[in-house]
N, C-alpha and C positions, 0 to 999 in steps of 0.2 A: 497490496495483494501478495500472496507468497510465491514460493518459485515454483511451484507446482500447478499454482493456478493458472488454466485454459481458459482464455475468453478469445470470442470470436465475434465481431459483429456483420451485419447484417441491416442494409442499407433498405428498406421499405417503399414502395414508390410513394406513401403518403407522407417522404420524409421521416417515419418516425422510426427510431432505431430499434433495431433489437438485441438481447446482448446474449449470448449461453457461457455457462460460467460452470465450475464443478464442483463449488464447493458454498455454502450458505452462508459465511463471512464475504464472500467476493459478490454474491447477489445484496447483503445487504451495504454493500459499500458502493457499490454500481450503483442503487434507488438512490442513494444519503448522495453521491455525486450529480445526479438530476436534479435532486430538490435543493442543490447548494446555489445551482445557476442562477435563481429566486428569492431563496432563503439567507440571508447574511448570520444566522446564527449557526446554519446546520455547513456552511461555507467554513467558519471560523472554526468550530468543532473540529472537521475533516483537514482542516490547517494546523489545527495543535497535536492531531493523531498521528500527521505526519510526522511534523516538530520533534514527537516523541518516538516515534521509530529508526529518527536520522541520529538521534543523541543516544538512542539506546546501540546502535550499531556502531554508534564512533567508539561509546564505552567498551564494548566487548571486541572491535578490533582493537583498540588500544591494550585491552590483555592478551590477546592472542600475541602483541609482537612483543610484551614484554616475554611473555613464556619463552616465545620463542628466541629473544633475547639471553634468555638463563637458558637453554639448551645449547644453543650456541658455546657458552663460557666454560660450562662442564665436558 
């Protein structure tokens, strides 16, 4: 989810949850995390999405402190 996305839930008395979300990547990743509880593929999918969001952020804080390395020297 991004930093912008609002969710909120919303406990049902028939147990079943509700979620309100603002934006249509966060509803479609909310559904994809219900049917993961069941589904071992769409689990594993939602596991590599991550996988790849934690390595794409290592990558780019890694530039960020080299820049900020070479500002430093100047």
């Amino acid at each position: 989810m991004s930093m912008l996305t609002h969710v909120s839930f919303v406990h049902l008395v028939s147990g079943l949850g509700c979620v309100t979300v603002m934006s249509a990547e966060a509803t479609a990743m909310h559904a994809a995390q219900m049917f993961a509880l069941t589904d071992h593929i769409v689990w594993s999918k939602l596991r590599a999405a991550r996988l790849n969001i934690w390595i794409g952020l290592r990558h780019a804080d890694k530039k960020m402190q080299q820049r900020l390395e070479v500002d430093k020297k100047l």
